[in-house]
Each structure stands twice: as structure tokens, then as C-alpha cells.
C-alpha positions in Angstrom: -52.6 -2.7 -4.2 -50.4 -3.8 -1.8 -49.8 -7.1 -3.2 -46.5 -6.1 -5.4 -44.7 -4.5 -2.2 -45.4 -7.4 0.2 -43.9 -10.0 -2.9 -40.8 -7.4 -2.9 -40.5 -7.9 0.5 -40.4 -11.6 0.8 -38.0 -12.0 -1.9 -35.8 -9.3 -0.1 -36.6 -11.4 3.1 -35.2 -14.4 1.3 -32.7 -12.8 -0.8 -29.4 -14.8 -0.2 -27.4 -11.8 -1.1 -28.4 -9.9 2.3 -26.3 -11.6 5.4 -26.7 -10.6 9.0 -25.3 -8.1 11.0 -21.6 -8.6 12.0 -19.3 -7.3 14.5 -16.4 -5.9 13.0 -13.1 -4.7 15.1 -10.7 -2.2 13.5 -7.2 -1.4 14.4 -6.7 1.3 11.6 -3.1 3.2 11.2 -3.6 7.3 11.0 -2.9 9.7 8.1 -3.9 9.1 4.7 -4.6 5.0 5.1 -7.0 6.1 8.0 -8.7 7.6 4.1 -9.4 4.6 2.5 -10.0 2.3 5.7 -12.7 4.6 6.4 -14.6 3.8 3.0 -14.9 0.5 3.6 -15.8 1.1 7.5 -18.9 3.3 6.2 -19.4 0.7 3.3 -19.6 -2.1 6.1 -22.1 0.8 8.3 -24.0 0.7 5.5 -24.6 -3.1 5.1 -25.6 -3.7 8.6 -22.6 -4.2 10.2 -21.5 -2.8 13.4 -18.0 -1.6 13.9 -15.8 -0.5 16.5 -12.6 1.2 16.2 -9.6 1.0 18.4 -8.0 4.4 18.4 -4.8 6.0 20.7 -6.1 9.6 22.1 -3.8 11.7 20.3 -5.3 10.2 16.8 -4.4 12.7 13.7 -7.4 11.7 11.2 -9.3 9.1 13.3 -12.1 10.9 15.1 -13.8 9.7 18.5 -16.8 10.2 17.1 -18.8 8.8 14.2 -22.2 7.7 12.5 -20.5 4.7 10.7 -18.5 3.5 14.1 -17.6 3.3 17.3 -14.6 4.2 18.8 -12.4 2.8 21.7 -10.3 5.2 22.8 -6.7 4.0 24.3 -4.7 6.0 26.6 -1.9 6.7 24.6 0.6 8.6 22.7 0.7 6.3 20.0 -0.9 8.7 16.9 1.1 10.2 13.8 2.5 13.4 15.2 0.8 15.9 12.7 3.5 18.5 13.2 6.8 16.6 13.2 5.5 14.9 9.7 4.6 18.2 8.2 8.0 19.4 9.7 9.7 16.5 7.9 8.0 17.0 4.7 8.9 20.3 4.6 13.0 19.6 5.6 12.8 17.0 2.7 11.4 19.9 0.1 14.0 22.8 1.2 17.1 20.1 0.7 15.8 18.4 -2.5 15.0 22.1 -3.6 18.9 22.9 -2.7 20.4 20.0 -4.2 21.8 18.9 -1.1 24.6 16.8 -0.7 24.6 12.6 -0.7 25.3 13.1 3.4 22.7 15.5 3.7 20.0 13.4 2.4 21.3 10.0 4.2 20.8 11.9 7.1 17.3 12.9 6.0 16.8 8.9 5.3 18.8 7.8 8.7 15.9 11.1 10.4 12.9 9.2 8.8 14.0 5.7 9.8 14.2 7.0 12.9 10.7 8.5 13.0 9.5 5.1 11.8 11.5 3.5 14.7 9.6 5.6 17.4 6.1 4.7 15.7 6.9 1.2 15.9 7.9 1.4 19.5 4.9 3.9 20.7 2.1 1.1 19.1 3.7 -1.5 20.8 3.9 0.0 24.1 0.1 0.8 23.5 -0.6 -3.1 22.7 1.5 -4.2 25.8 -0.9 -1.8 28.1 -3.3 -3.2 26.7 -2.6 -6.6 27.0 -1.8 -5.6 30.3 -5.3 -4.1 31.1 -7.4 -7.0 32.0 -10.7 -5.5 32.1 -10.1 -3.9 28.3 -9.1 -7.5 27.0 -12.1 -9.0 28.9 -14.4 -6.8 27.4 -13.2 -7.1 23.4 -13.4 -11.0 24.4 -16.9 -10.3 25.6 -18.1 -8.3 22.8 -17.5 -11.5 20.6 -16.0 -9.9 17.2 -16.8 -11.4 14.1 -13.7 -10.9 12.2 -10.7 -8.0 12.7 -9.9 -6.0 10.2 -6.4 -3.9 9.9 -3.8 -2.2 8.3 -0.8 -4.2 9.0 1.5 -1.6 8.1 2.2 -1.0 11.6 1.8 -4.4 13.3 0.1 -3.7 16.7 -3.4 -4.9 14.8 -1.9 -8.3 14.1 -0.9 -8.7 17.8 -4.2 -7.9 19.1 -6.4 -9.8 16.3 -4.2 -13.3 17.2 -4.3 -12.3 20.7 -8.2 -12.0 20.7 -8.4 -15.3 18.4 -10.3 -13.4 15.4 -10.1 -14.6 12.1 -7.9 -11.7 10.4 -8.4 -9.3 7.2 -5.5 -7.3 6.0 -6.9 -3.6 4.0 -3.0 -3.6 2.9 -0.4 -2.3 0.6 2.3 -2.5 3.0 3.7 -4.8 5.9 6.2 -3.8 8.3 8.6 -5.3 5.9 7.9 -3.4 3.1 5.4 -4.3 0.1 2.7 -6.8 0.9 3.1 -9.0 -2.1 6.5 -10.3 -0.6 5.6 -11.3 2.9 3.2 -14.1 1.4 4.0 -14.5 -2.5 6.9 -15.8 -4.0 9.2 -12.5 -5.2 12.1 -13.5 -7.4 14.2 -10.9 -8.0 15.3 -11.3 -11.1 11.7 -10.3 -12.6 10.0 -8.4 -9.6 11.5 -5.1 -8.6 11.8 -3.9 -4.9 9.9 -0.4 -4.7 12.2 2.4 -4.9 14.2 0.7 -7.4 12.7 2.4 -10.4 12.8 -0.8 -12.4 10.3 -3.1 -14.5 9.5 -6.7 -14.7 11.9 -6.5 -17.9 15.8 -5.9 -16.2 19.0 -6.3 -18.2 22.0 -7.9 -16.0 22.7 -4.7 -14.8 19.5 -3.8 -13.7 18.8 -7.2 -11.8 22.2 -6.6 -10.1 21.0 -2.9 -8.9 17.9 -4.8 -7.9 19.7 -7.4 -5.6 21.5 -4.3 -4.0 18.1 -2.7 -3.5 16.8 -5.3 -1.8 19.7 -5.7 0.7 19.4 -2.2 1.5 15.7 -2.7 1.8 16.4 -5.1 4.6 19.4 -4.2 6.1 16.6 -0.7 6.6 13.7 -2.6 7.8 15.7 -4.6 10.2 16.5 -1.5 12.1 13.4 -0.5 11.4 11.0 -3.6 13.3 13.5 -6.7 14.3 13.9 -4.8 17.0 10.6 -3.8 18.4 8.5 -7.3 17.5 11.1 -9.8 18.0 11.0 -9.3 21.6 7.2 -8.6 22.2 6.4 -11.4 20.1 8.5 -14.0 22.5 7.6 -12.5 25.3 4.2 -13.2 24.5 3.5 -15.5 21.8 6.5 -17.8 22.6 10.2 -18.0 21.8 9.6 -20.2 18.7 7.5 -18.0 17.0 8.6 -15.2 14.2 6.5 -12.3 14.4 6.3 -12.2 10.1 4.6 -15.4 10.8 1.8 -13.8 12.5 1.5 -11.7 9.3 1.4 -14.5 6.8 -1.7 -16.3 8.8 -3.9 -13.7 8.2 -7.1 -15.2 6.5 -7.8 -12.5 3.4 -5.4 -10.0 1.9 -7.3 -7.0 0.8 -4.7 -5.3 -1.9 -4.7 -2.2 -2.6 -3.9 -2.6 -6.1 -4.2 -4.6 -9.1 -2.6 -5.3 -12.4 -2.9 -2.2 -14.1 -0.5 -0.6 -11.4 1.5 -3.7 -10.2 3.9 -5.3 -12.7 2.9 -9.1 -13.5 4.0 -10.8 -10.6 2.8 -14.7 -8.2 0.0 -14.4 -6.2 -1.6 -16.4 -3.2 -5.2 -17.5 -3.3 -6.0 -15.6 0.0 -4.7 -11.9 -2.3 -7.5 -10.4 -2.9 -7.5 -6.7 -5.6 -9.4 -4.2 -4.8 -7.6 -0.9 -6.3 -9.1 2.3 -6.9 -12.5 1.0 -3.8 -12.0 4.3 -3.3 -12.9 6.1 -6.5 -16.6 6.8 -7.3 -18.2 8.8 -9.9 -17.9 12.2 -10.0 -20.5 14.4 -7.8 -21.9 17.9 -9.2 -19.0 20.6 -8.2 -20.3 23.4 -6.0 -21.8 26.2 -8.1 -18.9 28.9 -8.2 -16.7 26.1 -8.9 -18.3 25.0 -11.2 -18.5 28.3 -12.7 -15.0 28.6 -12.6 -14.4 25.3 -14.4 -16.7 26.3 -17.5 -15.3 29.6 -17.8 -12.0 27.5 -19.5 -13.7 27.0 -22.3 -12.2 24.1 -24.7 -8.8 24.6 -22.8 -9.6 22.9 -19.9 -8.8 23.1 -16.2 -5.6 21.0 -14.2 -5.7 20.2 -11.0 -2.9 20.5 -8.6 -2.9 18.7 -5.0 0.3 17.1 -3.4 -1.5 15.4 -0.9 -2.8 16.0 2.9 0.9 16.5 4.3 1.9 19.3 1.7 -0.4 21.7 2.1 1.7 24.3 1.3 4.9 24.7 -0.2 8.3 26.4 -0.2 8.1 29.9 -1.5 10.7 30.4 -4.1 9.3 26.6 -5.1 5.4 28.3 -5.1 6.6 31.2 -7.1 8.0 28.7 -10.1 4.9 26.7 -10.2 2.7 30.1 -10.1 4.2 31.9 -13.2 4.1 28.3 -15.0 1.0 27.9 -14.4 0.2 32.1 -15.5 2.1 30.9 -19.0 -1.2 28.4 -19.9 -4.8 29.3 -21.4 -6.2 26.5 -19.3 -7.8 27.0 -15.9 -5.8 25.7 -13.1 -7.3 24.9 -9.4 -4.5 24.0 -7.2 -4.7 23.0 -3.2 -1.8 25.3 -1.6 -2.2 26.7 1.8 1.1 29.0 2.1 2.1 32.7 1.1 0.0 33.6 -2.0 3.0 33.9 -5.0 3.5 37.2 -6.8 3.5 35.5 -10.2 -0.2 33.8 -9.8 -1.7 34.3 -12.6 -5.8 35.1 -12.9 -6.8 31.6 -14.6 -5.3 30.0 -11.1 -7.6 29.5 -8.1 -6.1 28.6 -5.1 -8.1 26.3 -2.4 -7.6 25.4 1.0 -8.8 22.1 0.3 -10.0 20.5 -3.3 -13.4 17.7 -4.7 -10.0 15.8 -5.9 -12.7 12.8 -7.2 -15.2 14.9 -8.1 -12.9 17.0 -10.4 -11.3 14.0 -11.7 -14.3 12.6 -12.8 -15.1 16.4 -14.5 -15.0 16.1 -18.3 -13.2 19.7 -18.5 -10.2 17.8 -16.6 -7.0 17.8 -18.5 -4.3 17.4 -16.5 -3.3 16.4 -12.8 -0.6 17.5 -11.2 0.1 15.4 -8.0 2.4 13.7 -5.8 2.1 10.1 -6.0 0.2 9.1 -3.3 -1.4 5.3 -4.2 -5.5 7.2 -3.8 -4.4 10.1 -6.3 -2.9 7.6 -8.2 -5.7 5.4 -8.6 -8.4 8.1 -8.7 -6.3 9.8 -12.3 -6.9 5.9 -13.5 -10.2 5.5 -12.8 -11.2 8.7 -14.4 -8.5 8.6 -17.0 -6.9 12.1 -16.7 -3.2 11.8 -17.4 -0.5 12.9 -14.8 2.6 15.7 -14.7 4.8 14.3 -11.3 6.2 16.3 -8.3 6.7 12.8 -6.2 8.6 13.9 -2.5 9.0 10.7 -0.7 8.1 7.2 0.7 6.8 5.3 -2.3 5.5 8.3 -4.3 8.5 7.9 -6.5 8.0 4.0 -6.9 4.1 5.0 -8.0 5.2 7.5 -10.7 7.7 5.2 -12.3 5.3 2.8 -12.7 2.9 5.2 -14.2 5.7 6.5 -15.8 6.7 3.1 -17.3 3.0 2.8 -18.8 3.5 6.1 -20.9 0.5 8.5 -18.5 3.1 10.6 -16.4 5.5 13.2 -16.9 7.8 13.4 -13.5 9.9 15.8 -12.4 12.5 15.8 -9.7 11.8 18.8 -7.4 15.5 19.5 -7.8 15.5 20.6 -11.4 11.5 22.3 -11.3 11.3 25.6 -12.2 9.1 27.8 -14.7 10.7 26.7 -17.8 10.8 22.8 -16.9 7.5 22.7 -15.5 5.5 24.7 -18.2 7.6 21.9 -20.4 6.1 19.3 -18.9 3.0 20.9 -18.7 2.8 20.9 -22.4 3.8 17.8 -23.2 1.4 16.6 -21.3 -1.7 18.6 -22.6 -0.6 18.2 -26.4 0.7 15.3 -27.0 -1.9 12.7 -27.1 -0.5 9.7 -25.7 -0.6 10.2 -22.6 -3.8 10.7 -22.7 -5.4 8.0 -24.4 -2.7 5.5 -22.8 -4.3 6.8 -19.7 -8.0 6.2 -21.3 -6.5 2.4 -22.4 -5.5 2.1 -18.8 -8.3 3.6 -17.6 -11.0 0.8 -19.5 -8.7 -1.8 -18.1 -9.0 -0.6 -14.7 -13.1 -0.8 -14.6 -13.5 -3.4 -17.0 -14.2 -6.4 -13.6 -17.2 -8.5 -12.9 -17.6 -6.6 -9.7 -17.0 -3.6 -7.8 -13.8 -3.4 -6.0 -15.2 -1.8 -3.3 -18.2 -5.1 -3.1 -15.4 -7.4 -4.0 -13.5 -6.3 -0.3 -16.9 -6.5 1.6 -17.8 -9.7 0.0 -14.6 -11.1 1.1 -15.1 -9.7 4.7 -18.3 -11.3 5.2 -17.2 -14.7 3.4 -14.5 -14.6 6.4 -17.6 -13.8 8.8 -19.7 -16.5 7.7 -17.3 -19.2 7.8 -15.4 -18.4 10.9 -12.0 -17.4 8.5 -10.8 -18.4 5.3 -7.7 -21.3 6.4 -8.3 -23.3 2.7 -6.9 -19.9 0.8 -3.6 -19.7 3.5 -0.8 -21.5 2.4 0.9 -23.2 5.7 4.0 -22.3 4.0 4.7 -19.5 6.9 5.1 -22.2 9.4 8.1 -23.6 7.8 11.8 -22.5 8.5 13.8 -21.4 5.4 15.6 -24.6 5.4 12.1 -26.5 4.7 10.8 -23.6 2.6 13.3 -23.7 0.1 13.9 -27.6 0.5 17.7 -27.4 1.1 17.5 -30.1 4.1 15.6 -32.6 1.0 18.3 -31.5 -1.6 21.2 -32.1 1.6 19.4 -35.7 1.7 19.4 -36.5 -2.0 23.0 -35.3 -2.4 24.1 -37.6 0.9 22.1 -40.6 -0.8 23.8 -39.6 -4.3 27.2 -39.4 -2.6 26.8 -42.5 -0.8 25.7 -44.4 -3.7 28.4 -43.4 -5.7 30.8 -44.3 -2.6 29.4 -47.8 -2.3 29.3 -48.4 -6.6 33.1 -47.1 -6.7 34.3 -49.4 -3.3 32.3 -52.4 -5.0 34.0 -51.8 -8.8 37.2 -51.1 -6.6 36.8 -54.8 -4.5 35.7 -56.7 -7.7 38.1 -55.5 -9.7 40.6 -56.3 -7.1 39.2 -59.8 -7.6 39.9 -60.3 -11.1 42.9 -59.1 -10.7 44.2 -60.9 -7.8 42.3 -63.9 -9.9 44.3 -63.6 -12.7 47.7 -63.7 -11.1 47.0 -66.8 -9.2 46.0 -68.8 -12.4 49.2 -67.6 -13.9 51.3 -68.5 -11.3 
């Protein structure tokens, strides 16, 4: 009888698919990318691996304590402040609510920058202490990592992984320098937008002129932004000939968070590796009362209404439009809002402190999704096909409803212009007119329609980099070129000096023989 069990065993036992137990350092960045690094921390937990976390003490979302991890705590003020970005958030709302002027909102832009700056600057005084602590750096040496694994959005990971020697993963979307894709894959402008442009892979003259402009703002920004914090700590400790974006590009696997159905057609490296929507999972059972509250709509349906983890509540003149909207509709609405209950809520809105965003996603009664363009929400309303009405604030929540904007699944709104009238319009359009939603369904089948899991794709490649010690045959050695070799000006200087010389020496030798004949002719005459 025990026969069947102990052959399961053995062929478990030999099973090529299981790999051993790895060590696995994290250098995570806070907020809602501390979200999605966690997945596929607990997804590693899960598979045997054992991972620790480097965390500063004041950490926003990163907890010193956890089944799936464990943490290293650093002495330092180096975490999201939770208060000055929900103060922020809620500046930026009041003045795009008031239509406030071009200066106003430069100054708003020049504020964030700023805020940025300081981030920058607080992780890399953590790294330098702990570069600086001897004891800390002997023990990560010690503990002999298998592979590090970060977010290089904020670059003190990148510093540490090379210091340490570990073969390096990116869980990425961004770089220091903006979107991923264009630290390590050719970008040409003139068929790749910069985010924040609000343009496709399909621009007139015009439109690849704004794009050109965008991207020297873009860079003229992010050079305030980082040039100055990691030039100098990168010389000071990795050598005066070395550009920090370099140690970006010789990271071993790029784990994207996107794919194709988001991302306009664009070059690729071999080391990219797309894993959007990792995140999203099938729906779980609501909780009974919700789930009470959901049927109770009846063939109208239910939307959802979230704007992320830093709006948790908003303005109240800006509540009271979007209550009384909502009041208009015969659907059931279940919306995340932590301020001043409005006077106009109507009784088919329930308001939560916090929301199963995934699990009511993934509810069949789920019509609508109001949101505000963060890249999880945005994947999760693909994965589950439920079309989208936008509210995007900031950062590259505009950029994200564009593009789903582009692909005929959004309706978005500028805050500016939002009140009853124009959101109840949207609202409508939305529900009724059936191309959004089964462009979002389209979308939706393309999105899950992979060999694999993106989720088992990103661990697969994690554990490909821990078996083999790194992944150096999928890195293009392009990084370690200057821009003269890169874009082979000093080869095309060389051809045009051979070309220029052999032209000289063809036009001095017609010239001399020439002469000859000449001088040839006149002495037979004479």
C-alpha cells in the first residue's frame, strides 16, 4: 500500500524541476514597489529559498518582521516619509482641482524634484555607512548570497550588489534615469515615446519634434535629479573611470514589469525579461457581507473605486462631485475613501477603509474600475478584463492611462474639469458602450495567453542566475563603451580621413600627370 507514495517520492527526489535552497539578498525601495517585490520574496519563501532584506529603520511598508524573510535593519533615515508624500499628493489635488497657474505647478514639479533629490541623497548616505561599517560588510560577505535582487529605481542596491560581488537581478520598471527600457535597449525617438509625452509608436513630424523636447526635458530633470548624488560616490568608490549608469547596464537579468500589451512595440536586450501583471492572481471568495453587497446589484453590476495607497482620501468639494455621480447610477459602487463622509452619497455606494482590489476584479459582477493609474491597478483591470474610467494625479499615472487610453479600455479625466456632470459622463460611456469592454476582454486574452506564468517566469530566471553564478552571455558589453565607440563616430571619423586622403592623393596624382602631358606636349612642339 505504500508502494505508489514511495515511487512519488523518488521521482519528486529526482525531479529536475526542484533546485536547492538559495540565499537571496534584497535591497527593496518602499511604497507601493515594496507591493510587488514582496510577491515574489514570498514566491521565493515558498520554493525554498532563504531571503534577507536590507531595510532603513524608518521603513514605510517594509516590516522588520516576516514569515517569508528576514530583515536587516540599517540605522537610518533613509525610508519614504509617509506624511510628506501624502502631504504632497494632497498639494498636487487642491491646485490641479483649482486650475492653478503654469508657475504654480512648475513649482509643484521643481517641490517633487526636490523631494526626489533628498531620497537620492538619504540612500546614499545609508550605503556610504555602510560601506563604512566593516563588521556589516563582513558579515553580508560571510553569509555568501546567491544572487541580489533590487529595485533599481533608487540605486543604493546596485552599489551594494557590485560592492558585494553578487550576480545582479533588476524587479524593475524604472532606473534612476527614467524608464528601464532605455538604460539597456536601443530607444529611437522617432518611434519610441518618452513617458509623459502622451504619444504612440505612430508620431507625425510634429509629434516626434514634441518628443525630442520631452526627452531633453526628461534629462535636463534627471540630471538634477541623480548626476549629482552617484557621480561622486561612484568615483570615490568604484574609480574615477567608471559611470555609475554603467553599474546599471551590467546587471545580469532585467525583470520588467510589463510586456507588450502595455508597452508600445519597441528593441529589446536578451537579458529583458516580461513578467507584467506577476502580481495578479485569481480572484478569492469576497467576505460574506461583501459579498452580499455585490449580489444585491443585480444585472447592474458593481464599480470599484481606489486611487491607490497614497490617496486615501480626497479633497471635499472633489468627494462631493464624485458622491452625487456615483448617487446618479443603478449599479453598486464600492469605493476606498478615508476622508469626510459626502453629503451627496448615495445608498448603492459603500465606502471602505481599505478594498480585495484583485479579488473584486476578478468578481464577474465587476463592471467598471475607477482608478488612478498606478502600473498594479493597471495590470490587475487587464488580467481580469474590467475596463477603466481615469482620475490619473501624478508620476507616470498619466503615461499608464494614455496607453490604456490609446488601446480603446479607458475613459480619463483631468481632475481639473471633474465634476458630477463629466464624471457620471464618463461613467456612462464606459458601462454602455461596449468597446471598451470587449477591447479590454481582447486585451485581456492577450495578456494570459504565455507558455508560463509570469510570476514562475521571474523565479525561473532568478534561480537560472543562481545556478550559473549570473547570466554574462544575455549582457551586451555595450555599457563599457564611450559614446564615441557606441555610436561608431571615431570608425566613421576613420573612414571619412581614409576617403579624404584618397581622394587627396587621386586628385595630386591626376594633377602631376596631367602636368606631364602637358608639359610633354609643349616640348615636342617647340
Amino acid at each position: 500500500m505504500y508502494q505508489p507514495a514511495l515511487v512519488a517520492f523518488a521521482v519528486l527526489l529526482c525531479s529536475p524541476a526542484l533546485v536547492d535552497g538559495g540565499k537571496v539578498l534584497v535591497f527593496p525601495v518602499d511604497g507601493s514597489h515594496w507591493v510587488n517585490m514582496n510577491v515574489i520574496i514570498e514566491e521565493l519563501h515558498v520554493r525554498g529559498h532563504e531571503i534577507t532584506v536590507l531595510r532603513p529603520s524608518d521603513s514605510w511598508y517594509i516590516k522588520p518582521d516576516s514569515p517569508h524573510y528576514k530583515a536587516i535593519t540599517i540605522n537610518s533615515s533613509a525610508g519614504f516619509d509617509k506624511e510628506d508624500f501624502e502631504s504632497y499628493v494632497m498639494r498636487t489635488l487642491i491646485l490641479r482641482r483649482q486650475r492653478a497657474s503654469f508657475w504654480t505647478r512648475m513649482s509643484l514639479e521643481l517641490d517633487l524634484m526636490t523631494q526626489f533629490y533628498k531620497i537620492h541623497e538619504a540612500i546614499l548616505q545609508m550605503v556610504e555607512e555602510m560601506f563604512e561599517d566593516a563588521k556589516l560588510m563582513q558579515s553580508l560577505h560571510d553569509a555568501k548570497f546567491d544572487v541580489f535582487l533590487t529595485d533599481p529605481a533608487i540605486g543604493g542596491g546596485v552599489l551594494l550588489g557590485h560592492r558585494l560581488g553578487l550576480p545582479l537581478v533588476f524587479n524593475v520598471r524604472w532606473t534612476i534615469q527614467g524608464e528601464g527600457h532605455q538604460t539597456i535597449a536601443p530607444s529611437p525617438l522617432s518611434y519610441i515615446p518618452i513617458p509623459g509625452s502622451e504619444l504612440t509608436d505612430k508620431m507625425t513630424f510634429t509629434q516626434r519634434v514634441k518628443n525630442v523636447i520631452c526627452y531633453i526635458f526628461t534629462r535636463m530633470q534627471l540630471w538634477y535629479v541623480t548626476e549629482q548624488n552617484y557621480k561622486p560616490f561612484v568615483h570615490r568608490h568604484f574609480g574615477s573611470d567608471v559611470h555609475y549608469m554603467e553599474l546599471f547596464q551590467a546587471a545580469d537579468i532585467w525583470l520588467m514589469r510589463n510586456d507588450f500589451t502595455f508597452e508600445f512595440p519597441r528593441p529589446t536586450m536578451p537579458n529583458v525579461v516580461y513578467m507584467s501583471g506577476f502580481q495578479c492572481q485569481a480572484s478569492k471568495p469576497l467576505p460574506k457581507d461583501l459579498e452580499d453587497f455585490v449580489q444585491s446589484s443585480g444585472e447592474h453590476g458593481v464599480i470599484v473605486m481606489t486611487l491607490g495607497t497614497l490617496v486615501a482620501k480626497l479633497p471635499e468639494d472633489f468627494a462631493e462631485e464624485i458622491a452625487a455621480a456615483f448617487a446618479q447610477l443603478p449599479q453598486k459602487v464600492i469605493w476606498r475613501h478615508k476622508g469626510k463622509k459626502p453629503s451627496t452619497l448615495g445608498k448603492n455606494t459603500l465606502i471602505m477603509d481599505w478594498l480585495p482590489q484583485n479579488d473584486l476584479l476578478g468578481h464577474p459582477k465587476t463592471r467598471v474600475f475607477v482608478a488612478h493609474g498606478g502600473t498594479n491597478g493597471m495590470q490587475e483591470a487587464i488580467y481580469h478584463g474590467v475596463p477603466l474610467v481615469g482620475l490619473p494625479l501624478m508620476f507616470d499615472q498619466h503615461d499608464n492611462f494614455f496607453r490604456m487610453e490609446a488601446r480603446g479600455v479607458a475613459k480619463v479625466l483631468d481632475i481639473a474639469a471633474v465634476n458630477k456632470d463629466v464624471f457620471l459622463e464618463a461613467l456612462k460611456e464606459v458601462l454602455h458602450q461596449p468597446s471598451y469592454r470587449e477591447k479590454m476582454k481582447e486585451l485581456s486574452s492577450l495578456h494570459r495567453d504565455q507558455p508560463m506564468k509570469p510570476l514562475d517566469r521571474a523565479v525561473f530566471w532568478i534561480e537560472f542566475v543562481m545556478r550559473h553564478k549570473g547570466a554574462a552571455h544575455l549582457r551586451t558589453e555595450s555599457y563599457k563603451m564611450s559614446t564615441i565607440q557606441y555610436y561608431s563616430i571615431d570608425v566613421l571619423a576613420f573612414l571619412l580621413t581614409v576617403i579624404l586622403l584618397t581622394f587627396t592623393v587621386v586628385i595630386s596624382a591626376v594633377k602631376f600627370l596631367w602636368r606631364k602631358i602637358i608639359y610633354g606636349s609643349k616640348v615636342k612642339k617647340e
